[in-house]
Backbone bond lengths (Angstrom), bond angles and torsions (degrees), N, CA, C in turn:
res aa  C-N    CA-C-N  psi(-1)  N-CA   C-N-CA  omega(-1)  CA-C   N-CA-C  phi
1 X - - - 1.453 - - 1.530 107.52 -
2 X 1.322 122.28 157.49 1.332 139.43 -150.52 1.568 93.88 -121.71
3 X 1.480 110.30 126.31 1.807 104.96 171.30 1.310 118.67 -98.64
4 X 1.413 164.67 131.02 1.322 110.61 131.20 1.699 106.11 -128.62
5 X 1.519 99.11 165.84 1.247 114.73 -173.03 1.881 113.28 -84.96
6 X 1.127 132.96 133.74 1.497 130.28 -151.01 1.415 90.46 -144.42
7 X 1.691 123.98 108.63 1.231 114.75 -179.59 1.747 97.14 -134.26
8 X 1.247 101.25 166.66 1.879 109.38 -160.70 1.823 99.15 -166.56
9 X 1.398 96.22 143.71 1.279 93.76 173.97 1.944 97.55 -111.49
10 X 1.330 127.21 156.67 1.319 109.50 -167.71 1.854 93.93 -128.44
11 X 1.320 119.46 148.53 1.243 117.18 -170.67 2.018 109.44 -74.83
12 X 1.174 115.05 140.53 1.544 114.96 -173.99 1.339 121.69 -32.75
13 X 1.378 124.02 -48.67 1.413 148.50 -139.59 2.038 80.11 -96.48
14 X 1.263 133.05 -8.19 1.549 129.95 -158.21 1.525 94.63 -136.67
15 X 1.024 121.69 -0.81 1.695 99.20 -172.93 1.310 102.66 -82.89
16 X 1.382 134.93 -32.28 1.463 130.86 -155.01 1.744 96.86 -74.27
17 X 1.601 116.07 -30.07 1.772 124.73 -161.49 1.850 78.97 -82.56
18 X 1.262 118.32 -52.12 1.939 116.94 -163.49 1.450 104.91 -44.88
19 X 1.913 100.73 -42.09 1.814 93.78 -156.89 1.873 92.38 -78.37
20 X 1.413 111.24 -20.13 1.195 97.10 -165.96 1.790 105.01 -71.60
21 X 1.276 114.86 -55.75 1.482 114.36 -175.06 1.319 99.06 -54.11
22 X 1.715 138.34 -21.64 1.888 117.48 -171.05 2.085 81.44 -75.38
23 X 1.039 124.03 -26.44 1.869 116.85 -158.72 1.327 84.94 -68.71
24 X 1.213 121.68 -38.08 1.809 121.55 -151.52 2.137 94.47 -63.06
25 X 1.756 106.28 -51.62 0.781 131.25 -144.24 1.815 90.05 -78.86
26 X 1.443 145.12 -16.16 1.097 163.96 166.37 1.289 86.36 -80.11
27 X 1.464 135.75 -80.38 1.556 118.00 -155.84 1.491 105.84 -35.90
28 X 1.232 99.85 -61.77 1.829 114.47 -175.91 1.318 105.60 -18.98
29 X 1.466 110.98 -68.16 1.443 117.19 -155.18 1.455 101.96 -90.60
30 X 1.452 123.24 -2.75 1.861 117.87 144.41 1.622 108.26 -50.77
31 X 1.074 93.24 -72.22 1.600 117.26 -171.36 2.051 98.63 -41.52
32 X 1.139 120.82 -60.70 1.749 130.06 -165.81 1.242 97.09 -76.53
33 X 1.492 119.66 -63.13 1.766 125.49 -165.43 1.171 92.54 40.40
34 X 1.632 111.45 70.99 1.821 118.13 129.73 1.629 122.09 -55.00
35 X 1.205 110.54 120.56 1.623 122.18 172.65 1.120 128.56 -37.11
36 X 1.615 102.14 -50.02 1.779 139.27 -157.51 1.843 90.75 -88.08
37 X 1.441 145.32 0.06 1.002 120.51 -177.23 1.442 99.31 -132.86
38 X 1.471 108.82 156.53 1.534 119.31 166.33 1.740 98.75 -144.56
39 X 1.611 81.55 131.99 1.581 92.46 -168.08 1.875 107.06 -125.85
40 X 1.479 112.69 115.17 1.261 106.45 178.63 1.720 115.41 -106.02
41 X 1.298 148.95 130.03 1.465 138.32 -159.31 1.654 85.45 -135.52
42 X 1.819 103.47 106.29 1.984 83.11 150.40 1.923 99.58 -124.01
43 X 1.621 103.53 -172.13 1.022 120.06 -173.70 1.439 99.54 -133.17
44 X 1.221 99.49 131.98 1.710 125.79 170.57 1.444 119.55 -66.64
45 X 0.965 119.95 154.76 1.721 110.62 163.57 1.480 123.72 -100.91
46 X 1.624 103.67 3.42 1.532 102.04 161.49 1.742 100.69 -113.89
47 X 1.595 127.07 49.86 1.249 121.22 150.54 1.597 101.67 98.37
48 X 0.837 116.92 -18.83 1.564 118.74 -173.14 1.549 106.57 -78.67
49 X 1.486 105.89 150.67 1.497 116.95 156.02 1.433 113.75 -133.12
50 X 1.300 87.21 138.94 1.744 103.42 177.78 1.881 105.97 -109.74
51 X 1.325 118.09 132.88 1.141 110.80 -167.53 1.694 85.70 -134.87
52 X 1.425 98.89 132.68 1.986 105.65 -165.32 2.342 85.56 -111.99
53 X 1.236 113.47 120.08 1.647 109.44 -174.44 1.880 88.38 -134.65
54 X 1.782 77.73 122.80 1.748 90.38 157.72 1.254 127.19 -132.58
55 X 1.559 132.16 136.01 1.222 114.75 -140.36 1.883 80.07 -157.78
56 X 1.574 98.13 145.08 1.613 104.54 169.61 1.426 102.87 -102.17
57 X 1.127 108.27 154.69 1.441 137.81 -171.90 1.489 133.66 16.76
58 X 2.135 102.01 1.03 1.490 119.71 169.01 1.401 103.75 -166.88
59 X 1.353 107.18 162.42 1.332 95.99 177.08 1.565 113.35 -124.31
60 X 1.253 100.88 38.81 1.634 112.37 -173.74 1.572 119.79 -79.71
61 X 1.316 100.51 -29.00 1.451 116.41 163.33 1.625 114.82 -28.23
62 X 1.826 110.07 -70.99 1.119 115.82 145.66 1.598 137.45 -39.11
63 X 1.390 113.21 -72.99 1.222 130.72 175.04 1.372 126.05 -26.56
64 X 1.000 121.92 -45.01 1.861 160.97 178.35 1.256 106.42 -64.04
65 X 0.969 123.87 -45.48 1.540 127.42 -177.18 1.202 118.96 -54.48
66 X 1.458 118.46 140.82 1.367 103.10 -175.85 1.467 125.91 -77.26
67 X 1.613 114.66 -25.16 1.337 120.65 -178.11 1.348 98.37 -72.86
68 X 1.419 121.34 -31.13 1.964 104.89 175.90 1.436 111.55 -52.60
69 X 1.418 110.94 -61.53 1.561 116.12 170.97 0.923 133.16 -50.64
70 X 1.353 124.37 -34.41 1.744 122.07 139.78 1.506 117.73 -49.45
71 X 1.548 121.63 -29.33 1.295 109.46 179.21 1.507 111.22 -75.92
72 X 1.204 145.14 -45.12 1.551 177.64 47.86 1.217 95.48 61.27
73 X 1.282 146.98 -29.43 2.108 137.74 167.76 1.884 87.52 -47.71
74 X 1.179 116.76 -83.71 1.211 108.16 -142.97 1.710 120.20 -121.37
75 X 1.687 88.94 23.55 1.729 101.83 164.45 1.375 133.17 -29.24
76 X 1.234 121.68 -48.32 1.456 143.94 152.59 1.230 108.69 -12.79
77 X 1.583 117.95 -79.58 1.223 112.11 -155.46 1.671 103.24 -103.96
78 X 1.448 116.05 24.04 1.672 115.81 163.34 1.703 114.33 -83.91
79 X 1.629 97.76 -25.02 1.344 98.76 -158.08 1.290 94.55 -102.18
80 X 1.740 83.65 173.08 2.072 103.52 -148.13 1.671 80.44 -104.22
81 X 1.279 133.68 -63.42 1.667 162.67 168.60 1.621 97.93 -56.66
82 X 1.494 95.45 140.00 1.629 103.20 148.04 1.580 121.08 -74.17
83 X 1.188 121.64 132.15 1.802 124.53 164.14 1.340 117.58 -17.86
84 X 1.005 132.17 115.15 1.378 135.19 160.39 1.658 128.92 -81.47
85 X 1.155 136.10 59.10 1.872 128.46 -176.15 1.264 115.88 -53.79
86 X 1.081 124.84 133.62 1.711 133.18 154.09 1.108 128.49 -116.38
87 X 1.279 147.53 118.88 1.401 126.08 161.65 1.072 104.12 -49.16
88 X 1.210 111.60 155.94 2.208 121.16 176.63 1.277 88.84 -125.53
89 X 1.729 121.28 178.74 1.123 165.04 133.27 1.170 138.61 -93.84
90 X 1.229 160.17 73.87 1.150 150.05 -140.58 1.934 109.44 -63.98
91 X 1.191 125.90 68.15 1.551 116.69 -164.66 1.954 112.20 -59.74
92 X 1.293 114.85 -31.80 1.502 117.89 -171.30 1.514 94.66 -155.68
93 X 1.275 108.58 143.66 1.799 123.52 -176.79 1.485 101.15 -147.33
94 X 1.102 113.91 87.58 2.021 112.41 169.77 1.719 89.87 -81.37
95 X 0.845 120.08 112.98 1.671 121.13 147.71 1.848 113.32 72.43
96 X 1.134 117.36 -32.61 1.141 137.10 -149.82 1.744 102.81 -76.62
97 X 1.262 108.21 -25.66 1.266 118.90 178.58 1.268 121.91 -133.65
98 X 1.115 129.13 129.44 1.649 139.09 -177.87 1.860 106.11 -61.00
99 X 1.164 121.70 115.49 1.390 130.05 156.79 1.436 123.77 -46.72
100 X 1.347 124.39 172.08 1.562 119.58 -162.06 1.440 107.89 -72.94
101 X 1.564 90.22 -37.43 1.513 108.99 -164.24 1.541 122.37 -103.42
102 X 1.730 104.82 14.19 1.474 116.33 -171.68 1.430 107.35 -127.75
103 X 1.590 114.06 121.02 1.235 115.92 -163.54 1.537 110.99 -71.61
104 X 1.081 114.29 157.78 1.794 126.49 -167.92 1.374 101.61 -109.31
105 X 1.993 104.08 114.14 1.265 109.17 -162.32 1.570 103.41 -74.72
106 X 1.395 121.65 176.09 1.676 136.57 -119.48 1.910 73.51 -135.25
């Protein structure tokens, strides 16, 4: 599985519309439950979001969705920060993350 780390700071007057389109973008993947993705979204208390995405061999699963692409129309002008990408590693996971081989409770 593929990590990467996705961090953004979002301007005040936009955070309440950001957290709502990342919820939209969770219903989705209630509703689809793609296999191939693991998707983590938190929120900062100085405006930032850090979004932790792991995905096998594409990440279109996600990507594809329409509420992502509604999230991704007009990202640009929510955020306070430019995007930050990282590849990650997963170094230690107590609980916090579902294993390859351990189903992700409902």
């Amino acid at each position: 599985m593929t990590y990467n780390l996705i961090r953004y700071g979002v301007k005040d007057a936009s955070i309440a519309e950001n957290r709502a389109l990342v919820a939209n973008v969770f219903e989705a993947l209630d509703e689809t439950q793609p296999q191939s993705v693991r998707y983590l979204v938190l929120e900062l208390d100085n405006g930032e979001f850090v979004h932790l995405v792991g995905y096998d061999k594409d990440s279109s699963a996600l990507t594809e969705l329409d509420a992502f692409k509604t999230f991704g129309a007009d990202h640009a002008e929510r955020r306070s920060t430019p995007l930050a990408r990282s590849p990650a590693k997963i170094v230690g996971n107590y609980r916090m993350l579902a294993k390859a081989d351990e189903a992700v409770p409902a």
